[in-house]
Every structure is written in structure tokens, then in C-alpha cells.
N, C-alpha and C positions, 0 to 999 in steps of 0.2 A: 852132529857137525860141530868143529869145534875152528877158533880163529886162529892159525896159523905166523900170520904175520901181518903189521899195519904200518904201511910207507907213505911220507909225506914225499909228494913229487914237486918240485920247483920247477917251474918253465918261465921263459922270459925272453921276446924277442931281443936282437940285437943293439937296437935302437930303441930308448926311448926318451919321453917328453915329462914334464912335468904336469901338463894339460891332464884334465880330469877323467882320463881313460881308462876302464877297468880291465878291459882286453891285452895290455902290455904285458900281465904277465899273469902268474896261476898257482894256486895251489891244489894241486888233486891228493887225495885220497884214497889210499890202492889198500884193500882188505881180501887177503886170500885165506880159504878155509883148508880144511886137510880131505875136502871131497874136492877140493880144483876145482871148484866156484870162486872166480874173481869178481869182489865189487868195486866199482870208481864212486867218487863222491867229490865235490869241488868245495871252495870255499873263496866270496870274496873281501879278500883282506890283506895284510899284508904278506908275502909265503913266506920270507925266512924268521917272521916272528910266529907265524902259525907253526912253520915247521918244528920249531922248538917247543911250541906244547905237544906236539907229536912224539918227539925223541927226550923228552927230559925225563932224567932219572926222578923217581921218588924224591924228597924229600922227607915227607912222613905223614900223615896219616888222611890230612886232606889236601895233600899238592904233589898229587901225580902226573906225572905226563901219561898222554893218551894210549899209548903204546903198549904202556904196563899194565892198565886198565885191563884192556881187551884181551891181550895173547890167553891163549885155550877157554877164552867164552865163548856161549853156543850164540852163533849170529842172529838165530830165531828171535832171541829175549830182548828185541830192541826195547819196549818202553824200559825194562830192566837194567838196560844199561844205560840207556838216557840219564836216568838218574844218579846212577853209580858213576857216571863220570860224572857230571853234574855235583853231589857230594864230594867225591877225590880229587876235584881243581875248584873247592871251595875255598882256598885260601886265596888264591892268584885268579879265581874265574867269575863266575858269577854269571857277568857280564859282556861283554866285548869278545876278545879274541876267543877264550878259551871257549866261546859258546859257537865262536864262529867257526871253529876247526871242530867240536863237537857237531854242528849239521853236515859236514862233509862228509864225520864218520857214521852220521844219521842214515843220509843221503846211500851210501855204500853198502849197509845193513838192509837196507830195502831192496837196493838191487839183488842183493845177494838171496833174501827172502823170495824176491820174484821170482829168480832163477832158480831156485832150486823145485819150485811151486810149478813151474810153469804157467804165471801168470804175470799180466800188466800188472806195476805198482798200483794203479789209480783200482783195480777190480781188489785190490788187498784192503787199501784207504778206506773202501766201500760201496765204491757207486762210479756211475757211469753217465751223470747228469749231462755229458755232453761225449760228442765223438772228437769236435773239431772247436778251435777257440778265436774268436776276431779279435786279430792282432795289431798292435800301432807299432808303426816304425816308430822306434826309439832313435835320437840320434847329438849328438854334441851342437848346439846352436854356431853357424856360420857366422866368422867377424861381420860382414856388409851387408845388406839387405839384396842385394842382388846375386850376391853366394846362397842366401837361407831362399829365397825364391826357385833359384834353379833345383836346388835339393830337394825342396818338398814337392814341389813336381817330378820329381823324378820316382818320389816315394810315391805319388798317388797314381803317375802311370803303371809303376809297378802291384798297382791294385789295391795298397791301402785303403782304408777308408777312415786311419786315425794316424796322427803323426804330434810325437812328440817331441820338442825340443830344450834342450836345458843346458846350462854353463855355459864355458867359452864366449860367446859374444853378450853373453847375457850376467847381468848383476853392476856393470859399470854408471849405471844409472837410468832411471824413471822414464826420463823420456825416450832413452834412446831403448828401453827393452819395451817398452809400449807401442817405439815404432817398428821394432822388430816383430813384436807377436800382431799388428795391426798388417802388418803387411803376409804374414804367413798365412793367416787367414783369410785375407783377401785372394793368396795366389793359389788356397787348397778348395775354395770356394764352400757352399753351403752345406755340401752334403759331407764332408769331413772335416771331423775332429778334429781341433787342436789343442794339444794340452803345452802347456811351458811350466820350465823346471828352474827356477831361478838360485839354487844351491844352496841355501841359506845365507846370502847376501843381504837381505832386507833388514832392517830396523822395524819395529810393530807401526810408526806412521807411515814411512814407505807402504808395508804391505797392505796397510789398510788403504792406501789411495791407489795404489795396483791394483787390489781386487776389484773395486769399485770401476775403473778403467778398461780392466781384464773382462769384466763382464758383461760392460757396453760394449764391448769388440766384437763376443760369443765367447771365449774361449770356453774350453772344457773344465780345465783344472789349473789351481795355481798348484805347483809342487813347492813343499820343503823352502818357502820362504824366510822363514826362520831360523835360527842356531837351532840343534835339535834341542837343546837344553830349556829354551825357553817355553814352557808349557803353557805359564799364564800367559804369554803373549798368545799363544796357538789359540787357548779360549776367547780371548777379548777378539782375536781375529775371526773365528770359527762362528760366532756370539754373532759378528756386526755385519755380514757381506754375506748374500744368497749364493756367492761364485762359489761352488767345491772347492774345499783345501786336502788336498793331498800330503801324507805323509810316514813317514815309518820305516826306510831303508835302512836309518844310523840305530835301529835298535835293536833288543836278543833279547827276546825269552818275552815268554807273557806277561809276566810282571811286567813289564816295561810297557805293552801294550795296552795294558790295564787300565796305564795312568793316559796313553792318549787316547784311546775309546773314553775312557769313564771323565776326566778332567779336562783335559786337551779338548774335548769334541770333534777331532778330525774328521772331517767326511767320507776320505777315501783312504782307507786304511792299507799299508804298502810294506808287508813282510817280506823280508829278501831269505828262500829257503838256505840258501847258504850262509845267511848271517845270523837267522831269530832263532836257530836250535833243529834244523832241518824238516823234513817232514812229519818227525812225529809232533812237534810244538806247534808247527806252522801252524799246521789244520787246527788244535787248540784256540790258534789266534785266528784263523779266518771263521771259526763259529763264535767267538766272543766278539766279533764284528759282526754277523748275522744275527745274532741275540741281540744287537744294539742296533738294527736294521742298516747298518752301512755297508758298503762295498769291499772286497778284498779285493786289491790289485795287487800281485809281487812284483815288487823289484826283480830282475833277474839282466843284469849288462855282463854274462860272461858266454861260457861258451853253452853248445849242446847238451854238456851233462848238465848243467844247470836250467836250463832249458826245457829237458825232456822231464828232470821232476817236477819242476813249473806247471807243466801241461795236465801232468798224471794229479797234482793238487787237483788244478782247477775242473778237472773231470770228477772230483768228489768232494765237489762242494756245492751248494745253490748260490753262493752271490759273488762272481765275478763275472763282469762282465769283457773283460781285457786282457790277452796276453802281452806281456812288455818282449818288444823283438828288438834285441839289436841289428843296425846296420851299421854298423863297426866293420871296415876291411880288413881289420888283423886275422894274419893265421889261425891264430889261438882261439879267435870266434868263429871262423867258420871252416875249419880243418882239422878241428880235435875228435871230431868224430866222424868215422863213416858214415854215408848214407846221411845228413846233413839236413836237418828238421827246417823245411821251405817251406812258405806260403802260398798258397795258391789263392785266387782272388782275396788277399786279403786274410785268410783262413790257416790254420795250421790245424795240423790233424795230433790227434792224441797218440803217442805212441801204442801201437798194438803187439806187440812182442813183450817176452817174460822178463823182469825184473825192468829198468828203466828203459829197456829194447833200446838201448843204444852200443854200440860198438868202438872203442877208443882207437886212435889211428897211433897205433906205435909207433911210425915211424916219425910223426909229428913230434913225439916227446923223444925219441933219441936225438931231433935235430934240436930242441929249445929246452931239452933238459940243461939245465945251471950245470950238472955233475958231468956234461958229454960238450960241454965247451971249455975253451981255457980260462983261468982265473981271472984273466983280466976284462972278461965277456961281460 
């Protein structure tokens, strides 16, 4: 089987904000083979800068675009190619983007691997440590306390039993996100989770007197209070407060994790499969957080394909205890793919079908494809 052709898809509702939403808009990753085996793979970042590590010509010897890389390799040799791109966008990658449009093409090689196998990604990964994974509503923090009330009851009628909240009303200051995560805990009551995600708003005194606050409340987990850059702040904070510090979405590749397992001491270690190098790196990073006795939780705020690899990770892994579920009402989160990965009490089930057993709704990308709207869209 050899690669055919590899397409960066741009999608993007009509409308958007500037507000911290990852659902506005997409970048998929479509890898077809010459046995007509199609795989999708997402990526989240920005798309028309992803899309350009996708379509760029050569330069020369290590600044290829993606595209060139791939066309008539065999889909099989993912670690093989992991790295082969990885080398060929050594001048311009490393890090950041080019790593993040490399787990898309990750992400796509697996399904492709599945499907051709007839087997779930996660029975490839290795293991089966779980069928089904307890899920938190993920969700963007309400401006008022009587908006973030009504919300998280709404998440816990609908069977949650973890609810997370981050950005948007939170990071404008101490007291008023203490009275915000005081009252969502009060309105979720004992038996559920509350984690808060303050985006890296904090200064290291702020977050040290947050956590200390955050963790007479109960809460779960502080997230990402910090600039991601700031390491030694992450220690001296990790070092001083019993509250979990969560952290890891703004990074790629394990070297980067290296330094917040090993330095940082993060608690709850937060791989986004579409950001830190897909599934082959991921799993990399969620066993060098099991060697380090911490939690992997991923990041995952886009749609179902991202989603459904989410799942298949954490089915072959022992230390996650959490899937991250958006409740984002965009199309793009909950219409990109057929058959539409729901919770039931609280619970989502591991895909059981071959390669990512997920199904892309075409017609949702001829309607938010960038190329099937006018220019001025």
C-alpha cells in the first residue's frame, strides 16, 4: 500500500469571536492510499498556517512540507515516518506547528493502519485497559455566577460526574475567580468534580494564593495557571500547594514533556494528541508520566476525530483517569462526524470499529469548507 495523496482541509464557521474557542474552526487531514483506504486526522492550531506546512514545496534538505514527505510511502511505517518528517521540517519544525500538523498526519496513518487491519486503533496501541472512559464536561467559564450555576447543572443532570471550567469569566482577577469556582462547587455538590482552567492568566503569587484557596474549596485541579514558558514558576508552585497542577496542552513532542514531568513537577500531565506529535509520541508521553507515577489527562477541545483517538489512547494506557468532552455547540464539534461519540451516564465508550471507527460527514465540510465558500467568508 502505498500514499496516494495528503490534503489539508480548512473548515470554519461563518461567524466567529475572538473568545477562546477551539471549535470555530479546523484543520483535518485526509491521507488516501492507492487501495482506497481513506484516513482523517485533525490538528488543533491555527489551519491556514498548518495548511502551509502541508502544501509547501521543498526548500531543501530539512524544510519540507508534509506532502512531499509522504506521497508513495507505505502508510504501515508510521514510527518511520514520524521521524522522517520530523528530520525534513527540522529547520522550520521541531516544535509548535509543524509538530502539530505532523499528529494529524499521525492520527490519519492509524486510521488508515486500522482499517486496513480490521482492527480498533487502541487493539494496535496495545491493550484494552478499559472499554468505556468517565468523562468531564469541559466547558468555557460563564461571565456571572448565575450563568456558571445554571451551566453546571445542566452538565451534572446530563450525568456528569466531573465538570470543568476555564477562560472567559475567569483570569480577571483572585477574588472574583475564587467566587466563581466557590460557587460551582457548591452548585455541583460533593459527589462531583470540579476542575478550573485559568489559561495562563496568573503571575506565581497569584497562583500560589489560588491554590491554596482552590483547595479549601475542594477543587480538583488548578489548570495552566501559568505562561506555559514559565517552568520554574510551575516547580516552586508544584513544590508549595497539595492542590493538583495541571498542565501540558501548549506543548509537542516529548522533549517538552521531559522538562515538565522531570523539572516543572506537574501533577496532571495534559498531551493534546493533535498538538504533542499524535499517537505515536503521545503514548511516548503518557508512559513517561506513568514512570513518573502521574496522570495523563489529554487535552482534546475539537471534534470527534479527535475525540475518537483520545479514547483509543486512553484504552491503552494504565494512568488516565479522564476523558476531556467538549460541550461546545459548534457544528464542527458535534457534526463532523457520523454517529457522534455521546456519553451515557457520564461514560463514553471506546470506539469498537477498525481504524479510528469513526465516519466523517462530508457534507459538513462541503458546507465549512474555506474552498466551497466565497472569499469574503
Amino acid at each position: 500500500m502505498r500514499i496516494t495523496q495528503v490534503e489539508g482541509i480548512i473548515l470554519r464557521l461563518p461567524v466567529r469571536t475572538s473568545a477562546v474557542e477551539g471549535t470555530q474552526d479546523d484543520l483535518l487531514v485526509r491521507i488516501e492510499t492507492d487501495e482506497g483506504i481513506v484516513g482523517y486526522g485533525e490538528t488543533d492550531t491555527s489551519p491556514q498556517v498548518g495548511k502551509a506546512v502541508v502544501d509547501a514545496e521543498m526548500s531543501h534538505g530539512i524544510c519540507y512540507g508534509l506532502r512531499d514527505i509522504l506521497l508513495g510511502q507505505d502508510p504501515f511505517d508510521i514510527e518511520q515516518l514520524w521521524e522522517l518528517m520530523y528530520r525534513k521540517t527540522l529547520y522550520y519544525g521541531r516544535q509548535a506547528v509543524a509538530l502539530h500538523v505532523m499528529s494529524a498526519v499521525d492520527m490519519a496513518l492509524w486510521d488508515i493502519l486500522g482499517q486496513a487491519l480490521g482492527k480498533p486503533v487502541h487493539q494496535l496501541l496495545g491493550g484494552s485497559y478499559c472499554t468505556e472512559v468517565r468523562a468531564y464536561a469541559s466547558a468555557v467559564m460563564p461571565e456571572t455566577v448565575a450563568e456558571m450555576r445554571e451551566a453546571v447543572r445542566s452538565y451534572v443532570e446530563r450525568g456528569f460526574s466531573a465538570v470543568k471550567l476555564g477562560w472567559g469569566g475567569l483570569g480577571k482577577g483572585l477574588r472574583r475567580d475564587v467566587e466563581l469556582a466557590a460557587a460551582a462547587k457548591d452548585e455541583a455538590g460533593g459527589e462531583v468534580d470540579i476542575m478550573i482552567d485559568i489559561g495562563h492568566a496568573y503571575d506565581l503569587k497569584t497562583a500560589l494564593q489560588a491554590a491554596r484557596e482552590f483547595d479549601q474549596i475542594g477543587i480538583y485541579w488548578m489548570e495552566e495557571p501559568l505562561p506555559p514558558d514559565d517552568l520554574d514558576g510551575y516547580r516552586r508552585l508544584c513544590d508549595s500547594t497539595p492542590l493538583r497542577i495541571a498542565a501540558g496542552e501548549n506543548e509537542a513532542g516529548r522533549r517538552a514533556f521531559r522538562r515538565l514531568i522531570s523539572y516543572a513537577r506537574v501533577d496532571v500531565i495534559q498531551p493534546d494528541i493533535s498538538r504533542a506529535g499524535g499517537l505515536t509520541e503521545t503514548k511516548k508521553i503518557a508512559y513517561m508520566a506513568y514512570d513518573a507515577n502521574r496522570p495523563c489527562v489529554p487535552h482534546a477541545f475539537k471534534s470527534d476525530i479527535l475525540l475518537a483517538a483520545t479514547l483509543h489512547l486512553l484504552a491503552a494506557i494504565p494512568n488516565s483517569p479522564f476523558l476531556e468532552y467538549s460541550v461546545s455547540e459548534s457544528p464542527l464539534r458535534n457534526l463532523l462526524v457520523k454517529d457522534p461519540l455521546l456519553p451515557v451516564d457520564g461514560r463514553v465508550a471506546v470506539p469498537a470499529k477498525p481504524g479510528l471507527g469513526i465516519e466523517v460527514n462530508q457534507d459538513l465540510i462541503c458546507k465549512y469548507g474555506v474552498l466551497a465558500r466565497s472569499a469574503t467568508a
